[in-house]
LOTORVEX-269649 format. One record per residue (C-alpha): residue number from 1; z, x, y; chain; residue in one letter. Coordinates in pm, 1 decimal. Last residue first. Layout:
N
NUM  Z  X  Y  A  A
...
This chain:
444
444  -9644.3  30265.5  -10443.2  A  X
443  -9508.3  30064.3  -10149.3  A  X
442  -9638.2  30238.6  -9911.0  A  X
441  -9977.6  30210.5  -10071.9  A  X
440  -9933.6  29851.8  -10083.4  A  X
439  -9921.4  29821.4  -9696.4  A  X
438  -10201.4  30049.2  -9607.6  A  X
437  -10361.0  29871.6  -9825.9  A  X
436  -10288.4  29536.3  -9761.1  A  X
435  -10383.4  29594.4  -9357.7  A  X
434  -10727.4  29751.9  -9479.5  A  X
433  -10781.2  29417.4  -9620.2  A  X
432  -10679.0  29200.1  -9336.3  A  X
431  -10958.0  29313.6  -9089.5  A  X
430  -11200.5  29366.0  -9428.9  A  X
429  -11136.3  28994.4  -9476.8  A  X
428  -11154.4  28913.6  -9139.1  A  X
427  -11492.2  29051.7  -9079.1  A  X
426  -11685.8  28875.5  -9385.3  A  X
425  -11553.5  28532.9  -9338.8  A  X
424  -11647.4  28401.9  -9659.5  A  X
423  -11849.7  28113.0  -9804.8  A  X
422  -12184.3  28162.9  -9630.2  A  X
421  -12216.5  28528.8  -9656.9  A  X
420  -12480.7  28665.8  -9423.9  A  X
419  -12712.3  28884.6  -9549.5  A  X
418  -13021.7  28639.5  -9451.9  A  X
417  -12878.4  28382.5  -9599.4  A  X
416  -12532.1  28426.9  -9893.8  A  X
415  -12403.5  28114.2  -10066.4  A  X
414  -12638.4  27881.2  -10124.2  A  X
413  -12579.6  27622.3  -10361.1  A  X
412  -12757.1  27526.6  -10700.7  A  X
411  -12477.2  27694.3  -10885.1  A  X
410  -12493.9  28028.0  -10717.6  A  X
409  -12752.1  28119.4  -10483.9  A  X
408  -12769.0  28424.8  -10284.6  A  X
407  -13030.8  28565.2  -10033.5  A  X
406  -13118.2  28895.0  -9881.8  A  X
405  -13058.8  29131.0  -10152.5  A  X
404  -13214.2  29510.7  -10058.8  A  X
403  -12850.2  29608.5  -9994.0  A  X
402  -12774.7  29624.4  -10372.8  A  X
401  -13019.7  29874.1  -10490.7  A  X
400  -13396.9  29899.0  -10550.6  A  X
399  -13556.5  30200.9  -10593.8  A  X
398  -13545.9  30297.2  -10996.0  A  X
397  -13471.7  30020.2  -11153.2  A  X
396  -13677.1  29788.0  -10904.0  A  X
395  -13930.8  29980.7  -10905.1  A  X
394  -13985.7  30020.6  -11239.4  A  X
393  -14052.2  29594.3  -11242.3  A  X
392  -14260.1  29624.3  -10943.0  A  X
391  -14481.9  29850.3  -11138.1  A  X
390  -14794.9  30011.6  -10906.6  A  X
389  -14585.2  29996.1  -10628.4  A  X
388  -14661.9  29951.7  -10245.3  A  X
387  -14363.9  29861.0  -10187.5  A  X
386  -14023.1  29983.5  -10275.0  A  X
385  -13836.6  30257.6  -10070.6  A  X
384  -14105.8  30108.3  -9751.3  A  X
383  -13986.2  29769.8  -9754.8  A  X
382  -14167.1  29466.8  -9864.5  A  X
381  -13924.2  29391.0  -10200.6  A  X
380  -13664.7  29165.9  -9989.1  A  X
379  -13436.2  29088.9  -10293.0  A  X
378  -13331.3  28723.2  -10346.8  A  X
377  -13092.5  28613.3  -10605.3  A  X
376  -13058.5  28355.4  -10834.0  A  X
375  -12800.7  28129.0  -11002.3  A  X
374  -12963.7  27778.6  -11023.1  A  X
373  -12872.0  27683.0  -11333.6  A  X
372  -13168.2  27666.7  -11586.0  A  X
371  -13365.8  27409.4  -11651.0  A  X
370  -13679.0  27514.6  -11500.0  A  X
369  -13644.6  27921.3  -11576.5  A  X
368  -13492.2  28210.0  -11378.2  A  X
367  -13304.4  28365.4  -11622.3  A  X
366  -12917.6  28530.5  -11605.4  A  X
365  -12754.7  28120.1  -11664.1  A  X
364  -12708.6  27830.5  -11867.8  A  X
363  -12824.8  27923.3  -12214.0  A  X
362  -12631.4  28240.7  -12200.9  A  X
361  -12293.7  28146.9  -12059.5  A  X
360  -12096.2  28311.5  -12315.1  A  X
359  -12019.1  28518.8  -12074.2  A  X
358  -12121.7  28803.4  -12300.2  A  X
357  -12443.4  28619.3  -12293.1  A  X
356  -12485.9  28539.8  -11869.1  A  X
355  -12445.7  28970.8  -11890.5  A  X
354  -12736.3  29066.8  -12106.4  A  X
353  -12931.9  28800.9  -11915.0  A  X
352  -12858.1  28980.6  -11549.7  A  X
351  -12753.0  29326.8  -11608.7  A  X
350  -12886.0  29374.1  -11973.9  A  X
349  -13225.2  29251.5  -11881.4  A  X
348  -13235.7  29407.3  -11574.7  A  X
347  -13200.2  29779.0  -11855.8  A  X
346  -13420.1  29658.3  -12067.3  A  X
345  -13707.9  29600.7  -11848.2  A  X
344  -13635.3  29932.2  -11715.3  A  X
343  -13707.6  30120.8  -12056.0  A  X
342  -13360.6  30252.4  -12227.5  A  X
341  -13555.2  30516.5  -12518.7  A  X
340  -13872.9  30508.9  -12371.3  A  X
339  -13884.4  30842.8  -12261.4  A  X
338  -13828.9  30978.9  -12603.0  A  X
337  -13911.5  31340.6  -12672.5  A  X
336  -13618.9  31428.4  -12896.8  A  X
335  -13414.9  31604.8  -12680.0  A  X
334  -13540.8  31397.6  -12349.6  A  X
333  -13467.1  31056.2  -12517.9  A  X
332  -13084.8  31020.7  -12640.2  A  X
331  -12867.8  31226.1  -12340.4  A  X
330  -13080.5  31265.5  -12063.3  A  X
329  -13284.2  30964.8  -12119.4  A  X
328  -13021.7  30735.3  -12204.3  A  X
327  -12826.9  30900.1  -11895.3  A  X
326  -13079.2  30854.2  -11655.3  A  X
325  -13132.0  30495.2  -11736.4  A  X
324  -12745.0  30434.8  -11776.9  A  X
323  -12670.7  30604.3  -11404.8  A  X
322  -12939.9  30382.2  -11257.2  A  X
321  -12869.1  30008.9  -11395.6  A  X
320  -12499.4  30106.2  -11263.6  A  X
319  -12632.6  30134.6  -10875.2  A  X
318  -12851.2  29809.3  -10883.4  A  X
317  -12498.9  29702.0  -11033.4  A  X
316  -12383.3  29755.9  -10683.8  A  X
315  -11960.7  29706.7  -10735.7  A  X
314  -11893.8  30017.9  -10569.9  A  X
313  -11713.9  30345.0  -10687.6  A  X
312  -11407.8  30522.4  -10785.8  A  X
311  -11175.7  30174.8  -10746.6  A  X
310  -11450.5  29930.6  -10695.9  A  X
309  -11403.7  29815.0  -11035.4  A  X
308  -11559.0  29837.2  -11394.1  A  X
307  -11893.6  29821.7  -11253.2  A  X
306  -11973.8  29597.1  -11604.6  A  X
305  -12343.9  29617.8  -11799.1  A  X
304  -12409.0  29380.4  -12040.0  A  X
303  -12534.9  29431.5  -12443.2  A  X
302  -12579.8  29173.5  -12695.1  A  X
301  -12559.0  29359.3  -13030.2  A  X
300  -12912.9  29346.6  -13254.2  A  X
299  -12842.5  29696.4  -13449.3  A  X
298  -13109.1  29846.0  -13197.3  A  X
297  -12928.8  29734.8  -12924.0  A  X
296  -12632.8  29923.2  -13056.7  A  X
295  -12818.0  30255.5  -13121.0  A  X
294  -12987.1  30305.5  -12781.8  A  X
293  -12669.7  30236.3  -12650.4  A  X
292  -12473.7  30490.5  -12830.5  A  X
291  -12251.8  30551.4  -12527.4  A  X
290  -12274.0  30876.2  -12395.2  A  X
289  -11885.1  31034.3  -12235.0  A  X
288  -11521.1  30919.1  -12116.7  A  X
287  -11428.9  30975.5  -11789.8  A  X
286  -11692.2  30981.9  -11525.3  A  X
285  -11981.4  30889.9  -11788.5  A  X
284  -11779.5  30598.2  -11873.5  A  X
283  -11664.5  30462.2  -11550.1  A  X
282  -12056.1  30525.3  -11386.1  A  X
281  -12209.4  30338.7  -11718.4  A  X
280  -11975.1  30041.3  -11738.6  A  X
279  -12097.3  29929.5  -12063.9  A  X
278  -12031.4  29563.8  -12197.1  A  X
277  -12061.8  29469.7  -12570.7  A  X
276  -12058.6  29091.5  -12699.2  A  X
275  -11937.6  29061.3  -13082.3  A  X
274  -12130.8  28869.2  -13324.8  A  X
273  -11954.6  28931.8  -13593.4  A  X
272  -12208.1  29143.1  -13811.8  A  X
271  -12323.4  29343.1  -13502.5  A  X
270  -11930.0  29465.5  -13451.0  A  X
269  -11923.1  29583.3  -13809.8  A  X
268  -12245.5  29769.7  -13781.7  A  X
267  -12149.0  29904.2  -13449.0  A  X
266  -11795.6  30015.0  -13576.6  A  X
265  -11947.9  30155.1  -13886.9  A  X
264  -12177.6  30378.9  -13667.4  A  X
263  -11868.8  30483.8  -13501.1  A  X
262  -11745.8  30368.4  -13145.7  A  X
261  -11606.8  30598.1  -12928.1  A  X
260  -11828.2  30475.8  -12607.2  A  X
259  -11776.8  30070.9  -12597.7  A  X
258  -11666.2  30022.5  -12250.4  A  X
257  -11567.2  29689.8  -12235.7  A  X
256  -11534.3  29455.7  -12519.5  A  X
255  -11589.3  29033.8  -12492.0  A  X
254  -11514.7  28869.3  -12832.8  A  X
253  -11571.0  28532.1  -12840.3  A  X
252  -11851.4  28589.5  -13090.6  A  X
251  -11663.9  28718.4  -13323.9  A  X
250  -11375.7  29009.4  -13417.3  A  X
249  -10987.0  28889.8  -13346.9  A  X
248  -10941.0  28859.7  -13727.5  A  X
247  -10663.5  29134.5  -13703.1  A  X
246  -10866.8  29349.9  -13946.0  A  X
245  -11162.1  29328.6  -13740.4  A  X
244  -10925.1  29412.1  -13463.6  A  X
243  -10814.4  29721.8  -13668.7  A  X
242  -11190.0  29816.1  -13736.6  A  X
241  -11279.6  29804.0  -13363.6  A  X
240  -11003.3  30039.6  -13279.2  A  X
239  -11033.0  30311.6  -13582.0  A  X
238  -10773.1  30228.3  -13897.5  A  X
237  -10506.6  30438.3  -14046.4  A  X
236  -10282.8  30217.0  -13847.6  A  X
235  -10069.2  30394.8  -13628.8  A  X
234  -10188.0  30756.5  -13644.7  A  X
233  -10570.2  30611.3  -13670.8  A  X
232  -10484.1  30358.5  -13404.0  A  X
231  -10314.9  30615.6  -13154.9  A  X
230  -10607.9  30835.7  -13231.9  A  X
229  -10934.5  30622.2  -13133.8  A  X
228  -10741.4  30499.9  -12799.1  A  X
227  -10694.5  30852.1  -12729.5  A  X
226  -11031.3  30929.6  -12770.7  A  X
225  -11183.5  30719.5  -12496.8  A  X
224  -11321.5  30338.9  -12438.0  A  X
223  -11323.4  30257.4  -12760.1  A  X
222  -11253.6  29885.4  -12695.8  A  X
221  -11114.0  29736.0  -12357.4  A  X
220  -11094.2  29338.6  -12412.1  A  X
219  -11155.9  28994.7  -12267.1  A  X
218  -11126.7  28720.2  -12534.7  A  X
217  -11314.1  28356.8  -12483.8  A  X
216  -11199.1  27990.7  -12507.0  A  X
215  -11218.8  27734.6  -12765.4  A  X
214  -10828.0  27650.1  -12631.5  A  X
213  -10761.9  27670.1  -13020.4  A  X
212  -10950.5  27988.0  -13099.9  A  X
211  -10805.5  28163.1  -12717.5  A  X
210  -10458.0  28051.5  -12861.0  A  X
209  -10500.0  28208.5  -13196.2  A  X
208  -10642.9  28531.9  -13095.2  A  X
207  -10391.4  28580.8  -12828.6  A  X
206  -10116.8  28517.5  -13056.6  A  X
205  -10261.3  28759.3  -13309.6  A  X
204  -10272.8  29082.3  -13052.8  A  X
203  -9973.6  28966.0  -12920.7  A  X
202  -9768.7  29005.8  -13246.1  A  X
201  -9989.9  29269.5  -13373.3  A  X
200  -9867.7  29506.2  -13024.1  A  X
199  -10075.5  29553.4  -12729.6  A  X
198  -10082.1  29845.8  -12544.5  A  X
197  -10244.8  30107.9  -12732.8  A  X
196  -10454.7  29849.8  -12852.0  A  X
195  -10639.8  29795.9  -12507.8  A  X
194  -10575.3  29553.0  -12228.9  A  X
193  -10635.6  29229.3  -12496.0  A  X
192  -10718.0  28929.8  -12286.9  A  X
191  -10728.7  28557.1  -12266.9  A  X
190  -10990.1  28392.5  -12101.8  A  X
189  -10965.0  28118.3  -11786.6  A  X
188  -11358.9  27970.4  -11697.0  A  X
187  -11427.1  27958.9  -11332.5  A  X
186  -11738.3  27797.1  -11216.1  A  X
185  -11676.0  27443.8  -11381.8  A  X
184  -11710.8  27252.1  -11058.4  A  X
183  -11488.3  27507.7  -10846.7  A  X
182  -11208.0  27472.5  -11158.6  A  X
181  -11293.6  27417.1  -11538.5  A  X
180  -10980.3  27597.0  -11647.8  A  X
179  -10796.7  27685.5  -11328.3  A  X
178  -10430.3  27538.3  -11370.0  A  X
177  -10427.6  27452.8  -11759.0  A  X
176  -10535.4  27804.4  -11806.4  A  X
175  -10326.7  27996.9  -11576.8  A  X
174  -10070.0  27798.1  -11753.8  A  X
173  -10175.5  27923.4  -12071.2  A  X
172  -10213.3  28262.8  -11969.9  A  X
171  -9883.3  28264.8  -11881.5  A  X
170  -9757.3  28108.1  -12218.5  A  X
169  -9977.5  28442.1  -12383.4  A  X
168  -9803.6  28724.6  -12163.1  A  X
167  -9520.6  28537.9  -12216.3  A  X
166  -9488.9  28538.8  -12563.2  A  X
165  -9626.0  28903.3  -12611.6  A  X
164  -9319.1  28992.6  -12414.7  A  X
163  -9420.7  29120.9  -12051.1  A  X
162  -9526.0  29479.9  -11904.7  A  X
161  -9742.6  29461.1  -11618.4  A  X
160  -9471.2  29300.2  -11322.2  A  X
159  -9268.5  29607.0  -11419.9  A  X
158  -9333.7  29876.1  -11691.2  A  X
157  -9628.8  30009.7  -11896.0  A  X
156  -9665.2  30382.2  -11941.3  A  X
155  -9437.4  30381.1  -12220.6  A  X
154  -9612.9  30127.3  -12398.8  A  X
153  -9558.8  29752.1  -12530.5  A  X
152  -9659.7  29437.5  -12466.2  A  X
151  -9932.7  29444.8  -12278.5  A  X
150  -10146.3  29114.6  -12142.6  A  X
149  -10410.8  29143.0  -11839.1  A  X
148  -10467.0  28743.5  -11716.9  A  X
147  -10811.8  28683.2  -11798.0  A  X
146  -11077.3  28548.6  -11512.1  A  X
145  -11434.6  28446.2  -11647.1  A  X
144  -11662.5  28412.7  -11302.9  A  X
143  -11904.4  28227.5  -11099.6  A  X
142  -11875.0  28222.8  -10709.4  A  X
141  -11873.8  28000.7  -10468.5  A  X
140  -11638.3  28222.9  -10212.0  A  X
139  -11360.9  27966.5  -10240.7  A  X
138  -11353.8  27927.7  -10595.8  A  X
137  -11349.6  28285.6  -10654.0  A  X
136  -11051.4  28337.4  -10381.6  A  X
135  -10853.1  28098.6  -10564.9  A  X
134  -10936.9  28241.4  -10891.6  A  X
133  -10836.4  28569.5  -10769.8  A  X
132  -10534.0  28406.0  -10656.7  A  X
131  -10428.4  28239.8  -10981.8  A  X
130  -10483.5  28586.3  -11121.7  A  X
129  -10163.8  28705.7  -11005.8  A  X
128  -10090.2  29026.3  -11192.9  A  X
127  -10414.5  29189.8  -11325.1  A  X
126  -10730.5  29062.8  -11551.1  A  X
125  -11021.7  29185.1  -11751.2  A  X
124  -11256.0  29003.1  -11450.0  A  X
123  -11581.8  28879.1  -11624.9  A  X
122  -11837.5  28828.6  -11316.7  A  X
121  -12045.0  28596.2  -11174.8  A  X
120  -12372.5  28615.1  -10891.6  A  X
119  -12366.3  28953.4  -10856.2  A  X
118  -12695.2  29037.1  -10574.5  A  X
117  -12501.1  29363.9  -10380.3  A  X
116  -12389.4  29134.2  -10105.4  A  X
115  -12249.3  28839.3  -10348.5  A  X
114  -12039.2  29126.1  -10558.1  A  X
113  -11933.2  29286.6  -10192.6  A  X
112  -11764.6  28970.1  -10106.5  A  X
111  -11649.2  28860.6  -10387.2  A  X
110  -11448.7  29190.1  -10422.8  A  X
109  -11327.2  29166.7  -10105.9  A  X
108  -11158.4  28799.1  -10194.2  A  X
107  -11016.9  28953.8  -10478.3  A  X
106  -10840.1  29160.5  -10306.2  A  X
105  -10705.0  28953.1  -10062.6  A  X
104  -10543.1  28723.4  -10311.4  A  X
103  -10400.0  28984.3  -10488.9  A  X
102  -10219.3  29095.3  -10163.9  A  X
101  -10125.4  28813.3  -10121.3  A  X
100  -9950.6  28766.0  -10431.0  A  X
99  -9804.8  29101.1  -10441.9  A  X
98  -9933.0  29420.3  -10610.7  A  X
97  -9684.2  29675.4  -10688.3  A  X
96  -9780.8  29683.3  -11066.1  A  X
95  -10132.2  29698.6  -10961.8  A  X
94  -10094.6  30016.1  -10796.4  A  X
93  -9859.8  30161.9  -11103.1  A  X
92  -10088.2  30106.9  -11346.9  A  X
91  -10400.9  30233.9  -11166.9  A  X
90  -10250.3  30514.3  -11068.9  A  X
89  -10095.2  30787.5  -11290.4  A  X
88  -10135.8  30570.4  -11588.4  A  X
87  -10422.8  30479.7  -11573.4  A  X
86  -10552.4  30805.7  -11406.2  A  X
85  -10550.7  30967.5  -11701.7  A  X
84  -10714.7  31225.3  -11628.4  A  X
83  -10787.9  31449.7  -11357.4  A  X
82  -10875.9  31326.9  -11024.7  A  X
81  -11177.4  31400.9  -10833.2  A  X
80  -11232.7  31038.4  -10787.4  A  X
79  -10912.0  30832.6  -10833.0  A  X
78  -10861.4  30708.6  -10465.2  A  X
77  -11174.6  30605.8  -10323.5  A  X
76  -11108.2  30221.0  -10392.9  A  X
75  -10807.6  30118.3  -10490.4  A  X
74  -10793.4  29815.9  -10288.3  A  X
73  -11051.8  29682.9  -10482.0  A  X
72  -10825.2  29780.5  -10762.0  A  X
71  -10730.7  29396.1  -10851.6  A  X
70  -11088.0  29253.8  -10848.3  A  X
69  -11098.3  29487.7  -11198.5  A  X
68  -11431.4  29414.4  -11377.0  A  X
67  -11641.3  29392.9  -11660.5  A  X
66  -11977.8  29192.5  -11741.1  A  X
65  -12062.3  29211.2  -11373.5  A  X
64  -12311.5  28934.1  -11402.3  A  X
63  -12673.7  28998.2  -11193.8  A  X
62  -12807.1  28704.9  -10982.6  A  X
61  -13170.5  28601.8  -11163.1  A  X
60  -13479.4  28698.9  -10955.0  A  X
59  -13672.8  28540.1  -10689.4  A  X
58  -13842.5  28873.1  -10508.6  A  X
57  -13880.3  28858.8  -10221.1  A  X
56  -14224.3  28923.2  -9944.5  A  X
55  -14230.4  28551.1  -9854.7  A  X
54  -13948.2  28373.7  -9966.7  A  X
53  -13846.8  28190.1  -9689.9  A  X
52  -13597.2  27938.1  -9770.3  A  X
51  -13586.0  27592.8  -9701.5  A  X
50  -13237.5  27323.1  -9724.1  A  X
49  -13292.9  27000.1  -9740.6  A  X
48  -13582.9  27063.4  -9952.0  A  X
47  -13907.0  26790.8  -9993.4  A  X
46  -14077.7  26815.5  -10316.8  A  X
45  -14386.7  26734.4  -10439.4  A  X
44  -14678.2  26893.5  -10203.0  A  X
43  -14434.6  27179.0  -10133.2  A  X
42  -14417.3  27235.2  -10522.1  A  X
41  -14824.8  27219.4  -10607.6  A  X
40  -14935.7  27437.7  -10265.8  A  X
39  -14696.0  27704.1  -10400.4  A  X
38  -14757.5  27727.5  -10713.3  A  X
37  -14494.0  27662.8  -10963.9  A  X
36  -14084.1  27651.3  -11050.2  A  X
35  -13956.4  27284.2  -11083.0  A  X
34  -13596.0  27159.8  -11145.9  A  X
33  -13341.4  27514.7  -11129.5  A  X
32  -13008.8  27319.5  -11151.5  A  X
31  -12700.7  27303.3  -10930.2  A  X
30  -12773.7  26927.9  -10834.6  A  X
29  -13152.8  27026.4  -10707.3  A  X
28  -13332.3  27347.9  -10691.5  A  X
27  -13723.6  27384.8  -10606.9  A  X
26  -13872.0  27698.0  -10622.4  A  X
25  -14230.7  27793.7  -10485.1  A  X
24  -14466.2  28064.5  -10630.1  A  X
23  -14655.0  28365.6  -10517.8  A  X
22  -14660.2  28411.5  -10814.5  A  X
21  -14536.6  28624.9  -11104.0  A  X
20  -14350.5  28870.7  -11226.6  A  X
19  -14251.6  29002.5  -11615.8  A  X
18  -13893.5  29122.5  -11685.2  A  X
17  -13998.0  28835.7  -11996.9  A  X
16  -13738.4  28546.8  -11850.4  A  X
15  -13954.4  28561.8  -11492.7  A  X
14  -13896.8  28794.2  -11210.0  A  X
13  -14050.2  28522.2  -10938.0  A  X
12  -14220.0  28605.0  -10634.0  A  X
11  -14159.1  28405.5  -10349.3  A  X
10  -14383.2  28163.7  -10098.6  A  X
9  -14114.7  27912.8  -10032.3  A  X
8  -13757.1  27821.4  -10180.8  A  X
7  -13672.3  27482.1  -10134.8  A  X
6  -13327.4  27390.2  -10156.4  A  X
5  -13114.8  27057.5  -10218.5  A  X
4  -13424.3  26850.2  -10314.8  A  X
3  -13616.4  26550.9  -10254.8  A  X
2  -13853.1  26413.0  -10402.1  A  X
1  -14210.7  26320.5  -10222.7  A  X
């Protein structure tokens, strides 16, 4: 017999097609997925040092949180019911107050819930301190693309968030030399553009330049509402994703969160260079409006799906797979008789696959398949909200949510059994937690 760092037992598998199959056995060795088949087959060959029950789960790839803030976790509950725009009124000045610690804290929350609602890795848009939300991703196992938030300019900007484009772009440098390739390559350092209105040429070309010679990847906001649209027509005759497109910053590296006030010619445009779109469905309904979604798939973009934060919400993409499926229909499918406008195979597909590409991670991860890294989930699909189905695949977008995930793997190790996280001690983070924001909030 081989051997093997985990065996996986009896489980169903959501294979690369939304399609499921099995029961079937798993066996993952050196961070890899090696040999996916029947059961009797795979127990026969492989011994695990590790076993896990599978019986009545679901193996299925770990969702990526395509857009993030693990800097607002402590945040959370505050901006709902507020009127606009709470980036300035809040957010801006919260993080702005943030210390080290407290930084480090946060982001160690944020793991947490990510692993317990079935994220496996995440694109965080960036704060103050992101050595210590790399820190806390390395410690909790987890997979993620950390930016350092850059703005340059902007009367709402001030303090520890404003900076001169050159060091915004020298600190992201050092971030990158310190964490690039850290936690046995889990944590990839981006550079990021916080949105046009607060990012001037200068900083706007510097980051393109350094994230092209570092062969590194861009983390932006893009069209996320109208004043965004507005300060670049009154400043530059140009809409948002046709001034970046202008600014050569456009392509495959290209990350962009939000996506609502884009034009047709903005999606064409954005097709044609490749670039990687990430909704945040409960964020942009809330404040913003309908993405086009229906419209950019069709044009061939890669779209992800991002929680944008626990600060109004959660970080359950279960949750955000919801709001854009009612929505879609809603919005693009019941006035014109379409109710298979956003179909739930599309809609996993964006959260787990959808997500690995904006990464640029796509060939590694967000697919169970022999090969593959081993970043999977498992969801306990025998409970009453779920089973008996006739469509386990519906199901899943319509019933399932974040709590159903029992078991967590990330790069061939396991880091969440039976709902309890491996990697992180659960009840002294939220101990400490509620500490830091009581504390911060006297600050602010």
């Amino acid at each position: 017999m081989k051997n093997c760092d985990i065996l996986i037992k009896g489980c169903e598998i959501l294979g690369p097609g939304m399609s499921v199959t099995g029961p079937c056995s798993v066996a993952i060795h050196k961070s890899l997925i090696e040999k996916i088949g029947p059961s009797d087959q795979v127990e026969k060959e492989y011994l695990g040092g590790t076993v896990v029950d599978g019986r009545g789960k679901l193996l299925m790839p770990g969702m990526v949180d395509g857009h993030t803030h693990t800097c607002q976790q402590l945040l959370r509950g505050r901006v709902s019911d507020e009127y606009p725009m709470i980036w300035t009124r809040f957010l801006v000045p919260f993080e702005s107050n943030l210390k080290p610690e407290d930084t480090r804290i946060s982001g160690q929350l944020a793991c947490l819930e990510m692993i317990k609602s079935g994220t496996t890795a995440f694109a965080d848009s960036g704060g103050v301190h992101m050595d210590q939300v790399a820190e806390a991703v390395i410690e909790s196992g987890m997979r993620a693309a950390i930016a350092k938030s850059t703005m340059d300019m902007g009367d709402i900007v001030s303090g520890a968030m404003k900076e001169t484009a050159q060091e915004a772009v020298e600190r992201t440098r050092d971030l990158y030399r310190s964490y690039h390739g850290a936690g046995d390559g889990r944590v990839s350092i981006w550079f990021a553009i916080r949105q046009v209105m607060t990012c001037s040429r200068e900083l706007i070309a510097m980051v393109r330049d350094a994230a092209a010679e570092l062969h590194t990847g861009i983390h932006a906001h893009l069209c996320e509402h109208r004043d965004e649209v507005i300060f670049c027509l009154k400043n530059y005759q140009k809409r948002p994703a046709q001034f970046l497109d202008e600014m050569g910053v456009l392509g495959p590296n290209l990350l962009t969160a939000h996506n609502v006030m884009l034009s047709d010619e903005d999606i064409r445009c954005m097709a044609e260079r490749g670039v990687k779109v990430i909704h945040c469905p409960r964020a942009n309904l809330a404040y913003h409006g309908f993405p086009k979604t229906p419209q950019i798939l069709r044009e061939g973009l890669n779209v992800g799906l991002g929680s944008d934060g626990a600060a109004p919400s959660n970080l359950d993409l279960f949750d955000e797979i919801k709001v854009l499926r009612y929505a879609m229909l809603a919005y693009w499918g019941l006035p014109y008789f379409n109710p298979v406008v956003m179909t739930c195979p599309t809609l996993l597909k964006m959260a787990s696959q959808g997500g690995a590409n904006a990464l640029g991670l796509g060939s590694s991860i967000g697919s169970v398949e022999e090969g593959k890294k081993a970043d999977v989930i498992l969801l306990k699909t025998e409970q009453p909200h779920i089973r008996p189905t006739q469509n386990l695949v519906n199901s899943l977008v319509d019933a399932a949510c974040g709590h159903d995930v029992t078991d967590s793997i990330i790069d061939g190790k396991l880091v969440m059994k039976d709902r309890i996280v491996l990697t992180l001690d659960e009840e002294k983070i939220r101990y400490e937690a509620a500490a830091h924001m009581e504390q911060i909030m006297r600050r602010v």
